[in-house]
N, C-alpha and C positions, 0 to 999 in steps of 0.2 A: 687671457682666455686659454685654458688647457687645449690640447692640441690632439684627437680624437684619430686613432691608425688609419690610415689612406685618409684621411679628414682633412678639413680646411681649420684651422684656430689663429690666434694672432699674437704677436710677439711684438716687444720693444727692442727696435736696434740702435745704438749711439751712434749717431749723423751730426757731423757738423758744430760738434760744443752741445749738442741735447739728446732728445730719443724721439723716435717717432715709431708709427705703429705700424706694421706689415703684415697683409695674410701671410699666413707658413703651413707647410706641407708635413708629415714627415712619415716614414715608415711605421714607426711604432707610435704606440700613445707615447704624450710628455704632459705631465701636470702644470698645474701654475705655480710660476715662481722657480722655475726649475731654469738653471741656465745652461742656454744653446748657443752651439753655432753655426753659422749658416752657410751652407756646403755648397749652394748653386740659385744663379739668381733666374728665377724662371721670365719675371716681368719686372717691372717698374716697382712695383708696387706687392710683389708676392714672391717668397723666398720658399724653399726646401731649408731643413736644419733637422740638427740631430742634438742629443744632449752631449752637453761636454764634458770630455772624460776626465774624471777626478783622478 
């Protein structure tokens, strides 16, 4: 789910040998499929993340 500026959207993180899903934050928009990383863990279950620099 694209990721919408000051917005909530959701990202796949690799846990554990798989992926699982996390709300994520970020400053700016990030579209989908776009790969991020994730800079600070707010909860359990919900990340901040920025796109990763190429």
């Amino acid at each position: 789910m694209p990721i919408p500026p000051d917005g909530a959207g959701e990202v796949l993180v690799a846990v554990r040998g798989g992926s699982e899903a996390y709300t994520a934050w970020s400053s700016t928009s990030i579209g989908r499929d776009v790969r991020v990383v994730v800079v600070e863990a707010v909860s359990a279950r919900t990340v901040v993340v920025e796109r990763l620099p190429s």
